[in-house]
C-alpha positions, -999 to +999 in steps of 0.1 A: -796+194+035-787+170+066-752+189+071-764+224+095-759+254+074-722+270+080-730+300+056-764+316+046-766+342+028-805+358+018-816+392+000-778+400-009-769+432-029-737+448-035-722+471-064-700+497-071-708+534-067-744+539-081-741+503-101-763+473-083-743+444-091-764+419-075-799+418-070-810+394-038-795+367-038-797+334-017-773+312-008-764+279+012-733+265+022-735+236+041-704+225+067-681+198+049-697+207+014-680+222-017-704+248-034-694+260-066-710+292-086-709+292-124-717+322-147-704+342-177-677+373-174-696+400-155-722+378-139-717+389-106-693+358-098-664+381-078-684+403-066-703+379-045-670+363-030-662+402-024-696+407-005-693+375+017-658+386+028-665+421+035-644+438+008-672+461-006-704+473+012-736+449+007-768+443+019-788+420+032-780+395+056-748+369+061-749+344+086-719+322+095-719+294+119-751+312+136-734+347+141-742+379+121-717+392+103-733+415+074-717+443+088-685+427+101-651+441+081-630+418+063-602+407+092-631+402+116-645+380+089-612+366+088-613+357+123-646+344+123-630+315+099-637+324+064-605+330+042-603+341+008-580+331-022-588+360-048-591+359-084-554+367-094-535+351-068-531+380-045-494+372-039-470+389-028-446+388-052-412+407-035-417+383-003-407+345-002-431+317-001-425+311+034-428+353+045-460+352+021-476+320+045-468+338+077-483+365+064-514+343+058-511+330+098-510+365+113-540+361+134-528+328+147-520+328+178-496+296+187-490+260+163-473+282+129-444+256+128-471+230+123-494+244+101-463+253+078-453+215+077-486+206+071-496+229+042-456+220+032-464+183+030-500+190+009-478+214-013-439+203-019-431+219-045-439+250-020-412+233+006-389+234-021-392+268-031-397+282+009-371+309+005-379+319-033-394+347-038-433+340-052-428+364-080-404+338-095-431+312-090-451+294-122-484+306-125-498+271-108-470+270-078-482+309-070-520+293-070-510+267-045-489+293-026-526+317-026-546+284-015-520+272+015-515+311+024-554+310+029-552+279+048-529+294+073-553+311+092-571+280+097-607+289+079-640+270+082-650+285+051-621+287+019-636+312-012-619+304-044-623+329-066-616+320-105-588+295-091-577+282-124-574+317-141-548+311-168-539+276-155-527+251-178-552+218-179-530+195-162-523+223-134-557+229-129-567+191-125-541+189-100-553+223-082-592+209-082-579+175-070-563+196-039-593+211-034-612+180-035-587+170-006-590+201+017-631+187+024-618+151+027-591+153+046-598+185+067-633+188+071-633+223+051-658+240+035-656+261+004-671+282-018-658+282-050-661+306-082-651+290-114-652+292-154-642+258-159-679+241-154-671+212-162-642+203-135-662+228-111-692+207-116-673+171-113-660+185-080-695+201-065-720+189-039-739+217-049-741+247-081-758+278-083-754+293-120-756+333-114-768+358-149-766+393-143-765+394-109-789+371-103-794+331-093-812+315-127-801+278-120-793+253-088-789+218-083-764+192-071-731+190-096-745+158-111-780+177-122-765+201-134-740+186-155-767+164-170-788+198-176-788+202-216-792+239-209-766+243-186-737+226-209-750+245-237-738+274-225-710+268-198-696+234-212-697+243-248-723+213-256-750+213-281-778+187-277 
């Protein structure tokens, strides 16, 4: 890759209790480049956005722009610029939109008024519903509300895990094409767990497809999308 590595991730193994979930993997993400890992229910898919952010104990080794952080917990990974929308949303649902993004800017230490216009003007319907509280959000407006509330501790690194869980298609194609806009428009990274290959794909630099915990597949979005294998079995195709 010409873009220098932002996250690199080799020999990487986490589970729960006594179960090995994943078994050594390797990954890349470059800065300014959209990753996105595809893979069946109980691949491995969260538990790998779990490992990177330091939710659950893992091994191996995670570097992120050059610095060490294997053994880092999750709000000094936090610091170090990698935020985290989790698969669910992860609102909180008895606080308003607004209380729920400066939650999300807690480590920030001066410019809140800003970055709440800013993620305001990428989200309106968000400005709109400001005092609301997210519980009374659609399931879409509480995704965007998980994705700005991310953005407000101003991340290199944004992991999207299963964003368009239980998203209607037109939702979803105008949550990927926000996406899409966070790497154009703001230089971010991310790392993104998805179901829906085929938008995933579309949206990719770069794929890894993970099976059982381990990485069986990788190639650019456009490889794998022309991969008869791979939309056999994630894009519902039959060659």
């Amino acid at each position: 890759m010409s873009a220098e590595a932002l996250l690199n991730v080799t020999g990487l193994t986490a589970g729960y209790g006594p179960v090995e979930v994943l078994h050594g993997l390797d990954f890349t993400v470059a800065e300014g480049e959209i990753v996105v890992i595809l893979g069946a229910n109980g691949a491995g898919k969260t538990t790998t956005m779990r490992s990177v952010s330091g939710m659950i104990p893992r091994h191996g080794t995670v570097d992120f722009a050059g610095t060490h952080i294997s053994g880092s917990k999750p709000d000094a990974i936090l610091r170090a610029g990698i935020s985290q929308v989790p698969q669910g949303r992860g609102t909180f649902t008895d606080l308003s939109v607004e209380d729920n993004l400066m939650a999300g800017a807690y480590s920030v230490k001066s410019g809140v008024e800003e970055d709440l216009d800013r993620w305001y003007g990428v989200f309106p319907r968000l400005a709109e519903r400001r005092d609301q509280k997210a519980g009374s959000l659609s399931g879409g407006e509480q995704q965007m509300l998980a994705v700005a509330r991310a953005m407000m501790s101003r991340p290199k690194l944004l992991l999207c895990d299963e964003p368009s869980l239980g998203l209607a298609p037109l939702i979803t194609k105008e949550l990927f094409r926000v996406l899409g806009s966070l790497r154009e428009e703001h230089g971010m990274s991310l790392l993104i767990v998805e179901q829906n290959a085929g938008m995933a794909l579309a949206l990719a630099d770069r794929a890894y497809v993970l099976e059982t915990g381990s990485i069986v597949a990788t190639g650019t979005g456009d490889e794998l999308l022309a991969d008869d294998t791979i939309k056999e079995a994630y894009l519902g195709v039959v060659s």
